[in-house]
N, C-alpha and C positions, 0 to 999 in steps of 0.2 A: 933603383930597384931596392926593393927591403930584402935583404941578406936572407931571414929565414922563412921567407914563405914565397919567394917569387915573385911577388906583387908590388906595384909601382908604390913607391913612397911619398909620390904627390898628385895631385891631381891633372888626370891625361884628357884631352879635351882633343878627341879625333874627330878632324872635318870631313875626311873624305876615308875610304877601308882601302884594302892593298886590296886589287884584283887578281883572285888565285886562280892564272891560265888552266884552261882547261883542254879535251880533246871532244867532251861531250854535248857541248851546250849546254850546261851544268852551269848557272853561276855562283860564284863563291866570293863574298866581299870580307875578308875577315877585320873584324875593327880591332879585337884584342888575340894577343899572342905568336905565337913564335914569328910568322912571316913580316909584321909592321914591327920584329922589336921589344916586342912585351914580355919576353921571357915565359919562363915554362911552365909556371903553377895551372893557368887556363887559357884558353881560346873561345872568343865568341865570332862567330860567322853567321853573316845572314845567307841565306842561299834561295835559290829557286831551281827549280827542279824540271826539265820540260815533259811532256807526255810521253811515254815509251821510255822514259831513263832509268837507267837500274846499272848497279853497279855489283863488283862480285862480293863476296863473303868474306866478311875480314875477322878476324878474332883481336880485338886491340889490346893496351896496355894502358888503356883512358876508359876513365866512363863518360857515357856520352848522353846529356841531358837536349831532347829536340822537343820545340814547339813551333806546331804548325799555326801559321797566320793565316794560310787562305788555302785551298784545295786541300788532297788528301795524299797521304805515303804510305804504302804498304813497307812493316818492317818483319823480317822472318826470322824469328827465334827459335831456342833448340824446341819448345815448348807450344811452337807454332805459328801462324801468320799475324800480326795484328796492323789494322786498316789505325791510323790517324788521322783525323779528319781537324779542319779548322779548329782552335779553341783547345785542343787537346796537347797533352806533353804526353814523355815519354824517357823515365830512363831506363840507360841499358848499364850496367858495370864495368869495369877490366875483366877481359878473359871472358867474356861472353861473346859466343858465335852470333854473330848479325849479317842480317842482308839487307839492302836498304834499295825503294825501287819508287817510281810511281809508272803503274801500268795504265792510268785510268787518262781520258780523255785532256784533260785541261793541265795546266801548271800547277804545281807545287811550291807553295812558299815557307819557308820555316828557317830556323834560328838552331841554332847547334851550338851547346857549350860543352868543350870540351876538359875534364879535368882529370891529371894533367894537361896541358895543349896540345893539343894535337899534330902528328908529326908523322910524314911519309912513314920513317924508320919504325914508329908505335902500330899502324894502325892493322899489319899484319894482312894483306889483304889475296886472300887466294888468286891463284891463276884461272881464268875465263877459259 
């Protein structure tokens, strides 16, 4: 790791991502950051999202950059709902209230980096 930024000092060549259990049917393959070892500057996860999943309202201590690959995610900001649909990103900042969901009939696939990486302890995530 390089001392002042977090980041691997040589080149990481991940074959397979750590599977981040879940309760949801949520999946979460992370290839870079905290869970595989990577330390803390970023987290990259690919995820898939099944129909009806939605999670509660978190206020984190990361920004969180997501781009969807295939279906759509509804995310709900102070400033109102906005739909993501395939081909689209999306950041959000530190300390911004977020809800993140897909209500709509089909799967959700998309990619989430988080900077810093993301971490139970960061991500602040209200009670259901």
């Amino acid at each position: 790791m390089n001392k002042s930024d977090g980041l691997p000092d040589s080149v990481v060549h991940r074959t397979a991502p750590f599977r981040v259990p879940t309760a949801d049917d949520k999946v979460i393959e992370e290839h870079f950051g905290r869970a595989v070892g990577g330390g803390n500057a970023l987290s990259i996860a690919h995820m898939v999202a099944p129909p009806g999943w939605s999670e509660p309202a978190q206020t984190p201590e990361f920004g969180e950059f997501t781009l969807v690959s295939r279906g759509r995610k509804r995310v709900i900001l102070p400033d109102g709902p906005v739909i993501l649909e395939a081909g689209q990103s999306l950041y959000v900042p530190p300390g911004v209230r977020v809800q993140y969901s897909n209500p709509f009939g089909e799967e959700t696939e998309y990619w989430s980096v988080c900077v810093p990486a993301f971490s139970p302890d960061l991500v602040h995530r209200e009670e259901s």
